[in-house]
N, C-alpha and C positions, 0 to 999 in steps of 0.2 A: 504494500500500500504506500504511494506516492503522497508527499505532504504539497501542499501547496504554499507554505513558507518557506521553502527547503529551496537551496540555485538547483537546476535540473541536475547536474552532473553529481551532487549529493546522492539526490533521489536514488541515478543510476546506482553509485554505491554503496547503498542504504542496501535496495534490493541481493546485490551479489553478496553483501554482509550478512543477510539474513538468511539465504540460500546457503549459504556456507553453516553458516548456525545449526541451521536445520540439520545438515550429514553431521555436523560436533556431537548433537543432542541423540541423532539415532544412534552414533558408534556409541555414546556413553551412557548406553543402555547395557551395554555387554564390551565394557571395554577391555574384561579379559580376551577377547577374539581376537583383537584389534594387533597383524602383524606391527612388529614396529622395528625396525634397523638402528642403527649408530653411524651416521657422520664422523663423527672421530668421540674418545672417551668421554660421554656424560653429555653429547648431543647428541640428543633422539630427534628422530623423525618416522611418521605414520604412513598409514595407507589415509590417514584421514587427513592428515594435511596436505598431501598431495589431492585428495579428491576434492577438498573445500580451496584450494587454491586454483584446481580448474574449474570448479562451476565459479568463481569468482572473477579470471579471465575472461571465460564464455561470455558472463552478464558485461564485464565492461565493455570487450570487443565488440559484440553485437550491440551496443549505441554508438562505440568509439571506435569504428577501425582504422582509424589513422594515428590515433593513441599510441604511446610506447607503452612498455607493459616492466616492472623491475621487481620480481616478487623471489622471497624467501629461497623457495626448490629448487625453481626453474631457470633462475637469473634472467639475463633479458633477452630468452630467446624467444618471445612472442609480441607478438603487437609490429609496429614500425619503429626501428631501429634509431630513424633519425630526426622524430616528433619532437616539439618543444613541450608535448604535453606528455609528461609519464607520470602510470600508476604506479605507485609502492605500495608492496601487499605482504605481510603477513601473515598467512589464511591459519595458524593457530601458534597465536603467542603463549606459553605456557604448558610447552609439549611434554614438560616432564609433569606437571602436576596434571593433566589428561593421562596419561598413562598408567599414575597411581591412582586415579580415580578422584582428585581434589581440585572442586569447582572451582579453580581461581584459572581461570585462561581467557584471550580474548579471540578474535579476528578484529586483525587491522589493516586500513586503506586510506590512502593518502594519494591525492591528486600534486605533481609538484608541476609547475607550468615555468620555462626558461632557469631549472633551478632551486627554485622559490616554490614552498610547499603552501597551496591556496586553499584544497579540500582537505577535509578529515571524517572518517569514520573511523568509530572503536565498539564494535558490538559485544559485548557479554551476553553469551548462548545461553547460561546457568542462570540468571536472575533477566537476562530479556531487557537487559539493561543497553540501550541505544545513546551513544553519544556521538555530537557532533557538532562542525566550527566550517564556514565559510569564512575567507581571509576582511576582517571587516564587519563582520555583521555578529559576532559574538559567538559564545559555545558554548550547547545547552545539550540537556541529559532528558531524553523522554519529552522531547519541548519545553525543557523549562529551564530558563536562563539559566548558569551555572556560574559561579564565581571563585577565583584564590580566596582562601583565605586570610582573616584580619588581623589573625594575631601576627606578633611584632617581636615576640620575646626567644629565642631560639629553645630557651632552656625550659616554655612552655609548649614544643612544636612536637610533633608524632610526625618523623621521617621516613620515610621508605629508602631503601637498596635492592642490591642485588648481589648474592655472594660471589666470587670467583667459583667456578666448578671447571674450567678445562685445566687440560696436562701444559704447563707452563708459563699459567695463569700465576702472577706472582702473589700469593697467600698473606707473606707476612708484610708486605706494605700496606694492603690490605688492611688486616688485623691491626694496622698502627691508623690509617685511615677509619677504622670501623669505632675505634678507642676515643678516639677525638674528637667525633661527632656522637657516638652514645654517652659522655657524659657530661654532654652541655644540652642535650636533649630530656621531653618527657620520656620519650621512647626512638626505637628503632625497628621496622616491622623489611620482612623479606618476605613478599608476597609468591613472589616469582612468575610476572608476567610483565616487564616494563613497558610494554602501552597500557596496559590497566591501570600501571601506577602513576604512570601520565595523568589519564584520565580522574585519578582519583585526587592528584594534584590541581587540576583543572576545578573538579568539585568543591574544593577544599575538605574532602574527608581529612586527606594530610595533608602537612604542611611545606613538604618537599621530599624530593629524590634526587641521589644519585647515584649512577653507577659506573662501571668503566667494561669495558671490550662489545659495547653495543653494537649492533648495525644500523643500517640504515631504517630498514624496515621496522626496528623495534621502534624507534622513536620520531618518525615523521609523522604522521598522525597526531597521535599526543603532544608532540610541539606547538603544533599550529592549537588547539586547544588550550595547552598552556597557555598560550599568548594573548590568544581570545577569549581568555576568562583573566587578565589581566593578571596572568602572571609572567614573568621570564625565564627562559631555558638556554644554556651557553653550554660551553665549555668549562673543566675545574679553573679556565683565570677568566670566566667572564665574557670570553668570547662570541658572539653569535652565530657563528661558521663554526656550527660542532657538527652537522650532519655525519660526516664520515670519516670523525677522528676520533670517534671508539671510547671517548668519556662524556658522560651528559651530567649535569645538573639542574633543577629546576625549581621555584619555588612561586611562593608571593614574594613580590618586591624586595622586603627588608629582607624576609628570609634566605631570599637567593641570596645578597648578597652579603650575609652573615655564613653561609655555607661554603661559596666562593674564598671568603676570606682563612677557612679551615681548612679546606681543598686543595687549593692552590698551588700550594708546596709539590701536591702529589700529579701535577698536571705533567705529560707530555711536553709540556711548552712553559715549562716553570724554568725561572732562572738557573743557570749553573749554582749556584751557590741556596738556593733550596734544595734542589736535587742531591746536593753532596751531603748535604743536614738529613736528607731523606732517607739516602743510601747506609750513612752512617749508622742510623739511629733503628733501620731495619735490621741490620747487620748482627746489632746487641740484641734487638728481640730475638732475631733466629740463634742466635747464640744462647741464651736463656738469661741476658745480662740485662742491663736497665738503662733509660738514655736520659739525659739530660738536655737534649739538643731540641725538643717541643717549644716551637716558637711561641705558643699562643698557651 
């Protein structure tokens, strides 16, 4: 069902989100059945995200086939190659908690036009929960405006991540990262779906997210929501050109950039001389030793 508040190309990916929903909802009805493979150790992938990522091609193709296409499986071998308009698709963010059977996953879809990501859907199949952002016109959940959150205090915020789980994924920068934001925080929750958590940043359920080795697809959607519920989404120093440099952060306003200022250190693109404080100070954790080198 098409809204007629909605820009049409929404629509189109309202419907492919929901279609996909629909194959999430029948497999996890028996999602013992459900083959599932390994991409490399501790990334899964389904017969179902494959099948929800081509009924989600099919639906954009057949409005858009001039469209590019840049999704999760398949990479960009569908649509037109050389379009200013490409979709970024996720067709099930949250593929290990689908496999053990824990409702926290989304499908997600993102319209990005010269670059610039304009459309966003994030559908949740388990609660039927629809969100969505037009570039401009604001980003609302089940039609109803949705907004960052107000608060302002870090050490009153409930933050989301994501933990490392691949083979090379660095653990204990991490764990010095994870330390330094849980105890300036109310909390720190790991959902394990980052456009969900997007999303839920968007809503102001929480009050921010970050994580690091994202793709593209995880967090184009959710960006553009973040932004259109007036909050902002960068890079660990701030940047806005994080699409596909593999760390996001995202908050309300203050909080971003209260997150940013604890982050920072640990960015890709952080000075030599945080880096070296960084390197240091991991060094004694993995050692089982103690640092004194925590700027903040």
């Amino acid at each position: 069902m098409s809204s007629p508040n909605l820009h049409p190309m929404i629509n189109v990916a309202v419907k492919a989100a929901r279609t996909a929903g629909n194959l999430i909802n029948r497999a996890a009805l028996d999602v013992e059945s459900v083959r599932v493979s390994q991409k490399q150790v501790n990334d899964f992938v389904t017969e179902v995200d494959q099948a929800a990522e081509q009924a989600i091609i099919e639906t954009l193709l057949a409005a858009y086939p001039g469209h590019g296409i840049w999704a999760e499986e398949s990479g960009r071998t569908h649509g037109a190659q050389d379009s200013d308009y490409v979709w970024i698709i996720d067709p099930l963010d949250g593929t290990t908690n689908f496999i053990h059977g824990l409702p926290v996953y989304c499908v997600s879809i993102a319209l990005a036009v010269k670059g610039k990501v304009e459309q966003a859907v994030i559908y949740d199949p388990t609660r039927n929960d629809l969100f969505t952002a037009t570039r401009g016109r604001g980003a609302f959940l089940n039609d109803r405006r949705i907004r960052v959150s107000k608060r302002v205090r870090l050490q009153e915020c409930l933050i989301s991540t994501g933990f490392p789980f691949r083979q090379g994924d660095d653990f204990n920068t991490y764990l010095r990262m994870m330390g330094d934001v849980m105890q300036r925080t109310a909390g720190l929750r790991r959902p394990g779906a980052a456009a969900l958590d997007l999303a839920y940043v968007a809503a102001g359920f929480t009050d921010g997210f970050f994580e690091t080795g994202l793709q593209p697809w995880d967090v184009a959607a959710g960006s553009l929501l973040v932004t259109e519920a007036g909050g902002l989404v960068g890079n660990f120093t701030g940047e806005a050109d994080f699409l596909e440099q593999k760390e996001c952060v995202a908050g309300a306003p203050r909080i971003y950039g209260q997150l940013v200022g604890l982050l920072g250190k640990y960015s890709k693109f952080a000075g030599a001389g945080d880096k070296a404080n960084v390197r240091q100070a991991t060094a004694e954790l993995a050692a089982g030793g103690t640092s004194e080198a925590s700027p903040l």
